[in-house]
C-alpha positions as CSV (number, residue, x, y, z in Angstrom):
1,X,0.0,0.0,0.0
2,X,1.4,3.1,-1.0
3,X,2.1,5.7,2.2
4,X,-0.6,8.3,2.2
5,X,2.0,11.1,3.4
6,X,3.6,10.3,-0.2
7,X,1.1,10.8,-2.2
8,X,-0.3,14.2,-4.0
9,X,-2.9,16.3,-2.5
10,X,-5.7,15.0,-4.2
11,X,-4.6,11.4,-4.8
12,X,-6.6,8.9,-3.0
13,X,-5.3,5.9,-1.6
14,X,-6.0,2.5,-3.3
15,X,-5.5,-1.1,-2.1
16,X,-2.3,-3.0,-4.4
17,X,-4.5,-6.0,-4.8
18,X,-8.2,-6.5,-4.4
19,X,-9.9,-9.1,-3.2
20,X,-12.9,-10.9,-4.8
21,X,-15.7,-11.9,-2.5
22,X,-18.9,-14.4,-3.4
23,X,-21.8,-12.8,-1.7
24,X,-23.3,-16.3,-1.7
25,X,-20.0,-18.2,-0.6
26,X,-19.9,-15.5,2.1
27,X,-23.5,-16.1,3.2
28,X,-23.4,-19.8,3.5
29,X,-23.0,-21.1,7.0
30,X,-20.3,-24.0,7.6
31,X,-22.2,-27.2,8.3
32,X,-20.7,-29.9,11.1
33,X,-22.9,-33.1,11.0
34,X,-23.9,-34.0,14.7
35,X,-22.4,-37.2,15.8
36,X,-24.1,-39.3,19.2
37,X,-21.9,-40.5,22.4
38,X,-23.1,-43.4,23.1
39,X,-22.6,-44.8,26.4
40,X,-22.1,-48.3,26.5
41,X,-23.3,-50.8,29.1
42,X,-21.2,-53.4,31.7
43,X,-21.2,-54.9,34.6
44,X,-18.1,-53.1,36.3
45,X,-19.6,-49.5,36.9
46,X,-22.2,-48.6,39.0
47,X,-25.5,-46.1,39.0
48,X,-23.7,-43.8,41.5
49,X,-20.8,-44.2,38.9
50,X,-23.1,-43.3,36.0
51,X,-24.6,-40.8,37.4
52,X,-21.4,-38.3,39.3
53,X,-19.2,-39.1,35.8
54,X,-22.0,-37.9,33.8
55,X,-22.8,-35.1,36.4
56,X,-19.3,-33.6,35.8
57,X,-18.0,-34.3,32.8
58,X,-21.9,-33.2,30.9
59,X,-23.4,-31.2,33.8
60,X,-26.4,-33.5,33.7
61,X,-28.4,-32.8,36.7
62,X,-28.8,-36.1,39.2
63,X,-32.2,-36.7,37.5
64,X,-31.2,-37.0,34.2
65,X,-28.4,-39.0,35.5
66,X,-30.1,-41.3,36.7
67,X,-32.3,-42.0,33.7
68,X,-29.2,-42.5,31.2
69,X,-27.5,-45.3,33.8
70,X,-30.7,-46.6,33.8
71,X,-31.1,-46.5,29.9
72,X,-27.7,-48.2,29.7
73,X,-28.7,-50.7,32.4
74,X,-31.9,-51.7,30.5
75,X,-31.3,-51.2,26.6
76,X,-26.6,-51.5,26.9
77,X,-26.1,-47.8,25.8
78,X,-27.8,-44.4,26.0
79,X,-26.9,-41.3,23.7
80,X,-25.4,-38.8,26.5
81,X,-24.6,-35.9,24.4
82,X,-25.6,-35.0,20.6
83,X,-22.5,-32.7,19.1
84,X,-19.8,-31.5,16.7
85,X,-17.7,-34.4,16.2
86,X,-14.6,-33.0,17.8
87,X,-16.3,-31.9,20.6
88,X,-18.0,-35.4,20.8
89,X,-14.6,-37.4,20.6
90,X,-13.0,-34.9,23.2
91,X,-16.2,-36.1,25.7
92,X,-15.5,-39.7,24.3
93,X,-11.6,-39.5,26.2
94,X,-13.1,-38.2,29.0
95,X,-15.2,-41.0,29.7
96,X,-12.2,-43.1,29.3
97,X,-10.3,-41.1,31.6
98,X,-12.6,-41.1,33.8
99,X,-11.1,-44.2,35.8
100,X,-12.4,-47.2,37.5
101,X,-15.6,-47.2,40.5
102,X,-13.9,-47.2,43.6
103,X,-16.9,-49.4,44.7
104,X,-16.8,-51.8,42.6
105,X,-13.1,-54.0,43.5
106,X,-13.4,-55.7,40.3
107,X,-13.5,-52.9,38.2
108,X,-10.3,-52.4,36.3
109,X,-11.2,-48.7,34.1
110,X,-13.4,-46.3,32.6
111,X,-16.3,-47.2,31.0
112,X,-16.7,-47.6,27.0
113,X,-18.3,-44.9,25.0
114,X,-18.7,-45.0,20.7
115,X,-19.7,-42.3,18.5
116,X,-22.1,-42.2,16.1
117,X,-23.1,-40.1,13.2
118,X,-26.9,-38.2,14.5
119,X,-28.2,-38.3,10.9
C-alpha cells in the first residue's frame, strides 16, 4: 500500500490488490454433521458411577443421570450428548479417563463410550 503522506494532494489511496468476495459463498454457513456419544453398558460401573461421571463431565443434573444409567442398564447404551464431532470425541476421552468405581473391587477402568453419526 502506498504511504498516504507520499502521495499528492488530491490522490486517493487505493488497495495493491483487491480481493474478490462471493456474496453467496460469504452467506453460507459452515455445516458440522452432529455425531451421538453413546454410552455403552457393563457390569463393572455402578449407577452412582453413571450418574457423578455424567454429572461432571456433561453437567447433567442427578435426574437425568439417573435415567441414562438406567437406559444403559436396561437397553446396553444411552446417547449422552448429541454434538460436533470433535467436541464429541473430546467427551469420548473423558469418559475413558474417567477411571475405575472405587466401589466396585473388580472394576479395572473407565467405562466404553462410541460415537455415532446423529443423521
Amino acid at each position: 500500500m502506498k504511504c498516504p503522506a507520499l502521495l499528492p494532494q488530491n490522490a486517493v489511496a487505493t488497495p495493491d490488490t483487491e480481493v474478490e468476495t462471493d456474496a453467496a459463498t460469504d452467506s453460507r454457513l459452515k455445516y458440522q454433521p452432529p455425531y451421538h456419544v453413546i454410552l455403552l453398558n457393563d457390569e463393572d460401573h455402578s449407577y452412582v458411577y453413571v450418574i457423578v461421571m455424567l454429572k461432571e463431565l456433561f453437567g447433567h443434573p442427578h435426574e437425568k443421570g439417573f435415567q441414562l444409567a438406567k437406559t444403559v442398564d436396561t437397553e446396553g447404551r444411552a446417547i449422552v450428548l448429541t454434538t460436533t464431532k470433535e467436541h464429541a470425541e473430546l467427551k469420548q476421552e473423558q469418559i475413558h479417563a474417567y477411571g475405575p468405581d472405587p466401589t466396585i473391587p473388580r472394576c479395572a477402568g473407565s467405562m466404553t463410550a462410541v460415537l455415532e453419526p446423529a443423521e
